[in-house]
N, C-alpha and C positions, 0 to 999 in steps of 0.2 A: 698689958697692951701688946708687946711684942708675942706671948704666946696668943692671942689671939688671930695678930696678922699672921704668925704661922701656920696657925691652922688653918685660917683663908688659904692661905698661900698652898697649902698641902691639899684641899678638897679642891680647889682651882687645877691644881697639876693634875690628881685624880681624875676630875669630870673635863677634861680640856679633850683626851680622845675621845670621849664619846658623843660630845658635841662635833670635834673635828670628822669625826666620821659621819655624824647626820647632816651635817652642813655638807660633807662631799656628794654625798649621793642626791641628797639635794639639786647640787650644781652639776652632779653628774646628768638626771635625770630632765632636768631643766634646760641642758646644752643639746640633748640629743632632740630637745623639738624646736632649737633655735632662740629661747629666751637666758640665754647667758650674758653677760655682759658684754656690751660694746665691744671692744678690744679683743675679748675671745673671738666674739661672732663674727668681727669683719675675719678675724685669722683662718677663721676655719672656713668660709665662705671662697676664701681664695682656696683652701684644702678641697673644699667640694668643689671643684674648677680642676682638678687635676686626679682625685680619684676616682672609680669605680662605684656605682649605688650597690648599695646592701639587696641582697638575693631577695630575703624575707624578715618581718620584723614581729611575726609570731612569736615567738620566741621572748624578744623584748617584752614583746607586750603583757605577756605571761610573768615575767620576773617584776616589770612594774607593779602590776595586779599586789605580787608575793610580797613587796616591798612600800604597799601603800603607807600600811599603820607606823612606818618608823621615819617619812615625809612629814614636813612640819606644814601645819595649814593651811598657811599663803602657798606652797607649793601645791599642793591638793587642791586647794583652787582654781589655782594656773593650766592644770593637769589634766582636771576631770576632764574636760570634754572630749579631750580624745579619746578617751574607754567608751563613750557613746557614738552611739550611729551619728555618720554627719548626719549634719543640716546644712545643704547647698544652696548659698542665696538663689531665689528664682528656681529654687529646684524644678527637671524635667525627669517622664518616666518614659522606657520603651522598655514594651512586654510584649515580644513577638504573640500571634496567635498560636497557641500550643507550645509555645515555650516553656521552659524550665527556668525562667531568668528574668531579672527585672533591674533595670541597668538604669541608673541615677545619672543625671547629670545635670551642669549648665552650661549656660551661654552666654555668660555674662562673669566679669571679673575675674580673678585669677584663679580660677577652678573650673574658665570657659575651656571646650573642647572646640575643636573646629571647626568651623559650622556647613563646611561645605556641603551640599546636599543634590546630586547630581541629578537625582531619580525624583526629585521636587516632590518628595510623600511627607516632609514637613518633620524628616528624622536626619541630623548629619550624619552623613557616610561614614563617619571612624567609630560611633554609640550603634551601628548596623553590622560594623564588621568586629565588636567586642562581642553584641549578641550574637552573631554569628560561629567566632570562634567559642566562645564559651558553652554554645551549644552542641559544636563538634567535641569538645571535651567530656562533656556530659556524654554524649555516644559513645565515647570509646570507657569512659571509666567505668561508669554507670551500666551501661546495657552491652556492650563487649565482654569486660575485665569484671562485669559480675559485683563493683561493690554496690550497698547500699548508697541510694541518694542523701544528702544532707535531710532533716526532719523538717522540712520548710516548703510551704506551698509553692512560693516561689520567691526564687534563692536572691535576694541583694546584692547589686555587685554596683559599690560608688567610685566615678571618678574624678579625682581629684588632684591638684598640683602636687603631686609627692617627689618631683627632681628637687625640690628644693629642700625637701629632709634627705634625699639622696639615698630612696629607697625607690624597688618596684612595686611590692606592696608586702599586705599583710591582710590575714585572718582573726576577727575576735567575735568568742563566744558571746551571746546572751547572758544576763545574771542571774536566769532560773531554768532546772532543765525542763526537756518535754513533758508534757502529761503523762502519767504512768513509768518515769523513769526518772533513777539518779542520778544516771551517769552519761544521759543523751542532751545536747543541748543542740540549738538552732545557734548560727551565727554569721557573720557578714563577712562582705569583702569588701577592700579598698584597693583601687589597683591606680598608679597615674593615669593621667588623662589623655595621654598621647605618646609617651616613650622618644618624642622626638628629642630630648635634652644630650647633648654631649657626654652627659655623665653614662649611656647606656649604650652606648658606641662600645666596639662595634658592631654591634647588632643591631638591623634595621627595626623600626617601631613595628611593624608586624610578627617580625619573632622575638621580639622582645615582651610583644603581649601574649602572645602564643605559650610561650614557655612558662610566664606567670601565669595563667589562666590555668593552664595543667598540674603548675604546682600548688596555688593558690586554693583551687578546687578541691585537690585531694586534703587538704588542712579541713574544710568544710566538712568532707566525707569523714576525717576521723575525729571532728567535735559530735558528730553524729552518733558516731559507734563508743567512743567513748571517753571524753573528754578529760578525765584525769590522766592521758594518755603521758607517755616518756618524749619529752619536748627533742631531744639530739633522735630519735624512729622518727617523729613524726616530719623532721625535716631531711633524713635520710632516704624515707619514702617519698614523701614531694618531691623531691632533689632528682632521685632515680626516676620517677614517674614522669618528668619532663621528657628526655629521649624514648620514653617508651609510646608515647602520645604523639610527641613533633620528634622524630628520628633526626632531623634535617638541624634540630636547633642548634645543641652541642655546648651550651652553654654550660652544661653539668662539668666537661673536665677542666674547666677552669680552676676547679674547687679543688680537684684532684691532691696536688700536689701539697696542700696544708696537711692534709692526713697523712699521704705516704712518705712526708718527711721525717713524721712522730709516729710511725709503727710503733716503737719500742716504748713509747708512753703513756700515748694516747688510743686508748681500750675502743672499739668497737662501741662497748656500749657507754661509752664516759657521757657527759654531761654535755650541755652546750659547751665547746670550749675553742676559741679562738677561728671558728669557722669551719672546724675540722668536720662536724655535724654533717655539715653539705658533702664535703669530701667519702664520709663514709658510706653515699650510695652506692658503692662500688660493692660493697661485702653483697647486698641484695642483688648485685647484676647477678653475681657469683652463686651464690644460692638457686638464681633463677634457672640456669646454666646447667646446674650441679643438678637440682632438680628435675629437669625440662620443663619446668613450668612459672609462669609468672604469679599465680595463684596459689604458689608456698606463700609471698608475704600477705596475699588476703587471706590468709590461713592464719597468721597473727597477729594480723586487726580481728578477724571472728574471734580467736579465744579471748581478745582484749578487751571488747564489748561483749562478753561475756563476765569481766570480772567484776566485783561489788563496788561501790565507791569506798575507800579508804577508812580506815577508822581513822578518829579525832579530826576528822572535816566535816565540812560543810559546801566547800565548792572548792570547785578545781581553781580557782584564783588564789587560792591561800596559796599555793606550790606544792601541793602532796602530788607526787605524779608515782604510776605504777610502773616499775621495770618491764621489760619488757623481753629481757633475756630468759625469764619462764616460760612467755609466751611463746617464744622462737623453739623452744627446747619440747614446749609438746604438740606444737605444729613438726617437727625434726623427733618424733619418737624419741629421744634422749639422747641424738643426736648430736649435737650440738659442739662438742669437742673434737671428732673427726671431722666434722665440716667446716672450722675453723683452719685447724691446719691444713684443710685442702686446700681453703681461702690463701693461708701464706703464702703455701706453694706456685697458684696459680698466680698472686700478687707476684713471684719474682720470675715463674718462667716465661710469664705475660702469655698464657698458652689460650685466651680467650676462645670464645664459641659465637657469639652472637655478634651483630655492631662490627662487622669485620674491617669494614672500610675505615671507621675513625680510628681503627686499633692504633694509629703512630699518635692518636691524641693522648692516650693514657703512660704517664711517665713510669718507668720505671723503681721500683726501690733503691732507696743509696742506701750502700752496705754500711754497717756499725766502722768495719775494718778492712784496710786490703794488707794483706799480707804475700810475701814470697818465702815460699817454706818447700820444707820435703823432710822424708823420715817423721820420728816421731815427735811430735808439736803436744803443748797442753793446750785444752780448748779455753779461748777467751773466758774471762770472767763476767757468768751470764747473770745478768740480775734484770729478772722480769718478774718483780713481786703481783703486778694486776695485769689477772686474767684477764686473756682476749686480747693479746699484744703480742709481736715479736720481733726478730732483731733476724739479719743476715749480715755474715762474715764471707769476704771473701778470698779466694788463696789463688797464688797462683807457681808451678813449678819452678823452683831454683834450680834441681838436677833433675832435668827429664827422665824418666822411665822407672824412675825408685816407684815406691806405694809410700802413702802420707796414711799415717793412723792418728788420730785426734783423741784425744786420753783425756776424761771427765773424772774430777777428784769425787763430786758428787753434785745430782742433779734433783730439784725440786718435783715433789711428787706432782703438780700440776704443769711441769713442764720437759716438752718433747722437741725429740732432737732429732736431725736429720741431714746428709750429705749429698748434694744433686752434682755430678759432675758432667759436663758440658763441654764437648769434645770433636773432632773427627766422627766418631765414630755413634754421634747421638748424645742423648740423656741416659744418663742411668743412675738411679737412685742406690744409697748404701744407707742400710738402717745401724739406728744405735744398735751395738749388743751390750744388754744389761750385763752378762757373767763378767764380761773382761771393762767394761765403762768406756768403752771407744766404740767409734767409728774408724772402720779403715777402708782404703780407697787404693786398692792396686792399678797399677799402670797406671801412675801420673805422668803424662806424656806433654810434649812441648805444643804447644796449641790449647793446653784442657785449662779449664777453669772450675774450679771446685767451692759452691755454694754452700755453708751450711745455716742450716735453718735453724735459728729455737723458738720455739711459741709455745706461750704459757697458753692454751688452751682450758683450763676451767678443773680437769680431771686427768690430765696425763693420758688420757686416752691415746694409745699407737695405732688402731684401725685404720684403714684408708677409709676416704670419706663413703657414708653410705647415702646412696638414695632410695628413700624411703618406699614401703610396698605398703597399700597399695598406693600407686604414683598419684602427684598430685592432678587432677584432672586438667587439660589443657584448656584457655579461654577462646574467646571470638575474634580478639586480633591477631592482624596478619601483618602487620607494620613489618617489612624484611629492609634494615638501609634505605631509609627513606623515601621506601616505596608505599602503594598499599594504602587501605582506609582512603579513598578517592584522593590522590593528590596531596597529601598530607596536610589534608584540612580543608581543601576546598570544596569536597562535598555539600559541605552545610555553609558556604560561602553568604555572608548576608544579604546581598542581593536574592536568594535562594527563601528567605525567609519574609513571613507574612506577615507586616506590621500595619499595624490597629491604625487607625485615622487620628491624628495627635489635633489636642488642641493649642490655641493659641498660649497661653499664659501657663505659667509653671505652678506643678504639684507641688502641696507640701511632702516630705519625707519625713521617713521614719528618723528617729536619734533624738539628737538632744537631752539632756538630762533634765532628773526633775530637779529643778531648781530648789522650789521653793522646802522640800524634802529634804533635801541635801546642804542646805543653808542650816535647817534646824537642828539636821541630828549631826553637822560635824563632818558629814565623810561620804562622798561616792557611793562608797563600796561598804555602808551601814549596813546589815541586815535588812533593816524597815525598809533602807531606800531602794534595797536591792527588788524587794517584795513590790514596790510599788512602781518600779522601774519594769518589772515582768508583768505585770498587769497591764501597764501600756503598749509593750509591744503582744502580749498575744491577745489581748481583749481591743482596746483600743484603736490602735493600728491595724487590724483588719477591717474595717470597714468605715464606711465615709463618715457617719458623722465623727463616728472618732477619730481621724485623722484630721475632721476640722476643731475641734477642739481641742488636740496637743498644738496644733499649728498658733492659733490664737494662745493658746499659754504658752507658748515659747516666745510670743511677741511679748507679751506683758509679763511675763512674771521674772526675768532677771533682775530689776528695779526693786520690786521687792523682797527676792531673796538679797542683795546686796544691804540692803536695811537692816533685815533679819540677822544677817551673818555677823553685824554689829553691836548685835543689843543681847546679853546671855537670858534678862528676861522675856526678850522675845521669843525664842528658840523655844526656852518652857512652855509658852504659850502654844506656839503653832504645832510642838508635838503633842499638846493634848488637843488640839481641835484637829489632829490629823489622826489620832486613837480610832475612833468611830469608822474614818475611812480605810484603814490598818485591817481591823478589825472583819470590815468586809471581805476584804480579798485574802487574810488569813481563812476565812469562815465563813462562805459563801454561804453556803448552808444555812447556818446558826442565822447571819445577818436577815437572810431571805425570812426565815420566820417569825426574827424576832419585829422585822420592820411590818408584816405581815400582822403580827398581834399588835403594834402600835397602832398600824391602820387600824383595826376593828375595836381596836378602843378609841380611838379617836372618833370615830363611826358612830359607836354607841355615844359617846358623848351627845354629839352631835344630833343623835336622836332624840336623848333627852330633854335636851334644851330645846328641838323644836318642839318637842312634847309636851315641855313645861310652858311655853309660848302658847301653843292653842289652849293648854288648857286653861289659861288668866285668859286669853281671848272668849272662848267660852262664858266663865265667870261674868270678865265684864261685859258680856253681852244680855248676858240673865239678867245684873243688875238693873243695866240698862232698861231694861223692857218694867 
């Protein structure tokens, strides 16, 4: 008996972490859309009252994706529907004429937008000035800056009460890619419904949509190009592409300062990590700069939708994403290591080119050390194991006029050293010499300051940075300090645009899950349901009647998945009477033929049987007579 309760006792202690960690993420995952418990949620409720909303929740949504299959049921339940396109009660649509956009909304309930409508065309004036702006975004990204558009007739963009998850939005892909490709998918947006909430202060609700729309977009453009994309690029590129669109917004250096805290940790190319992501559009200012052109970083979205999808996946939600520091490196001819430590250097001398006016927005680097020295010093102990980091030390004269030589016992082949002294009389740079392992710095003078740089750069590369021949070609914007592109944005001002004659009563929209799919096989994010979840939106959903028939099966069929979800021989059931319909949009083809030869046998049936009918008609007409 007692070695039994031990051994309970012992697989108990064993399996208590792994349940304690699925139960967290659980609750992690659970909290972040406000179904935590009571006592959390008022806590955090007063938390969201006093912080700042989240940039973009891209990102998240991707690691949820990565982390479905290890959510326990009832959470997957909870969950699904936000991986689907809403469904806005009383949904409404405005699709400018000749627009690029198709903007969701209502007017009614807590996902109502405002209904003011000044110009009495039966569209509120804030759903005029989202298509509006979203339209000038598309002009600058799209037909300026040369990328490709998202894969989408015309692109979704829902809005929705999102101050109170205490975000401005987010992008998510589709569950299947485009026709003729692995790695291209179509995908939506969600953006708040008005930005008027305290939590986006201080930025008024029109650059607060402005700058999401700019960033929002380009998420779009690179599920486009190629979706198993490097999640911390593609919010380094949104991040940067904000100022490059709305010069005026400014919103990006806010981020700043997460990143240029952790130089010495946190890589360039690291992971999503503590927001720093946003912070590192700066490296891309800098490239652009170094370049002269904005179209080095479309130069590494081109080689990224150029590359294969992944081995051992199946969709970019599993979480295989591809680096993107290859990509960067054959856009940069193998560059890549002198342009980093340009990058340091420019991080500390703050010697910018572009954005001149906000330049007192961009903080500078805090140094590892300050020191007061002279003569011969040993150099700090530099440990910068991950490439694409660095670290500055700063010194400042004890005895004016000596020379300070800095003596390296030894230095990592991927990592490069360098002396900036800052003076009277200018800058002047003093390179390592490898023969003697120092840096030396003559006439250290009262007034100088003497920076030295180490950056793990990738390859030890000592070159000064190069810009690549032949140069990257210059785009079509002219954005200088927030001038330029008509006004910065009001070109395409939505008064400016031609909207359709709206009727009374609200459209259904696209989203929703399938229910009754998703009750049988277990999961969202199933294969089957994923198959059957892309057949609705690009068969379905283009065209009216199919859009009246998801609308009506979103009415009726939660009732019955909820039935379903409870009975295990249910499930069996309805996945074999869902085989046949599986089986179609697997094999369109194959179905089209074979339902083609049931026809014509049914036909022939049919034939016969009338044939065998006249002919006993016949007979007994003979007899008859």
């Amino acid at each position: 008996m007692v070695k039994r309760l031990f051994a309970s006792a012992l697989c108990a202690a064993l399996l208590f972490p792994a349940f304690a960690s699925a139960a967290a993420l659980d609750d992690y995952y659970l909290a972040r859309f406000g179904h935590e418990a009571s006592v959390a949620k008022a806590l955090s409720s007063v938390q969201s009252q006093t912080t700042h909303a989240e940039r973009c929740r891209t990102g998240f949504f991707r690691q949820l994706k990565k982390d479905w299959s290890r959510l326990e049921a009832p959470t997957q339940k909870v969950l699904a529907k936000y991986l689907a396109r809403p469904s806005l009660s009383k949904e409404k649509t405005c699709t400018p004429v000749g627009g690029h956009f198709t903007i969701h909304y209502t007017t009614s309930g807590g996902d109502a937008v405002d209904t003011t409508d000044n110009n009495g065309n039966g569209v509120p004036d804030w759903v005029e000035t989202v298509a509006g702006v979203f339209e000038y975004v598309y002009s600058v990204e799209v037909e300026k800056m040369g990328y490709h558009p998202p894969p989408d007739a015309s692109y979704d963009v829902y809005l929705q009460d999102l101050a109170t998850d205490g975000v401005y939005g987010y992008t998510q892909n589709d569950s299947a890619p485009v026709t003729g490709s692995s790695v291209s998918y179509s995908s939506w947006i969600q953006i708040d419904r008005s930005f008027a909430s305290p939590i986006f202060s201080p930025y008024t609700p029109i650059t607060s949509l402005r700058i999401t729309a700019a960033h929002e977009f380009h998420h779009a453009i690179q599920f486009g190009y190629n979706a198993y994309f490097d999640t911390a690029f593609a919010e380094m590129t949104s991040t940067w592409m904000e100022d490059e669109v709305y010069d005026s917004g400014n919103q990006l250096y806010d981020y700043l300062w997460a990143y240029m805290s952790s130089v010495g940790t946190v890589a360039v190319n690291a992971g999503v990590r503590g927001g720093t992501e946003y912070g590192r559009w700066i490296f891309n200012r800098y490239l652009t700069e170094l370049q002269q052109s904005r179209t080095v970083i479309r130069a590494v979205w081109t080689d990224l939708a150029a590359q294969p999808r992944p081995n051992n996946t199946s969709s970019p939600d599993l979480g295989i994403e591809i680096p993107f520091i290859p990509s960067l490196d054959t856009a940069l001819q193998g560059n890549i290591g002198n342009n980093f430590v340009g990058f340091a250097k420019r991080m500390l001398m703050h010697d910018w080119e572009s954005h001149l006016i906000d330049l007192q927005l961009i903080p500078t680097v805090p140094p590892a050390q300050i020191n007061t020295v002279d003569g011969t010093i040993p150099a700090p102990a530099i440990s910068l194991p991950t490439p694409y980091t660095f670290q500055v030390y700063k010194y400042l004269p004890a005895n004016p006029g000596g020379t300070l030589k800095i003596t390296f016992t030894s230095l990592p082949a991927s990592v490069v050293v360098a002396a900036e002294k800052i003076g009277t009389s200018g800058i002047t740079e003093y390179p390592y010499n490898a023969s003697t392992q120092s840096i030396t710095v003559p006439l250290f003078e009262a007034g100088d300051v003497v920076y030295l740089i180490a950056c793990n750069n990738g390859n030890g590369d000592l070159s000064d940075p190069v810009a690549v021949s032949p140069a990257f070609p210059a785009d079509n914007v002219t954005v200088t300090d927030g001038t330029g592109l008509g006004n910065d944005g009001l070109v395409l001002d939505a008064n400016r645009l031609t909207i359709p004659a709206q009727s009374g009563g609200g459209g259904g929209g696209g989203g929703g899950g399938c229910f009754i799919a998703t009750a049988a096989y277990g999961s969202y994010l199933h294969p089957k349901v994923a198959e059957l979840r892309a057949f609705r939106d690009h068969w379905l959903m283009t065209n009216a009647p199919g859009r009246l028939f998801v609308s009506a099966y979103c009415r009726l069929s939660p009732p019955i998945a909820d039935v379903i979800a409870g009975h295990e021989w249910m499930k069996s059931g309805v996945r074999g009477m869902l085989l046949p319909l599986i089986f179609a949009v697997e094999h369109p083809m194959a179905a089209l033929m074979l339902l083609l030869f049931m026809s014509a046998a049914v036909m022939r049936q049919g034939a016969r049987r009338l044939r065998a009918v006249s002919l006993r008609g016949r007979s007994n007409a003979a007899l008859g007579r």
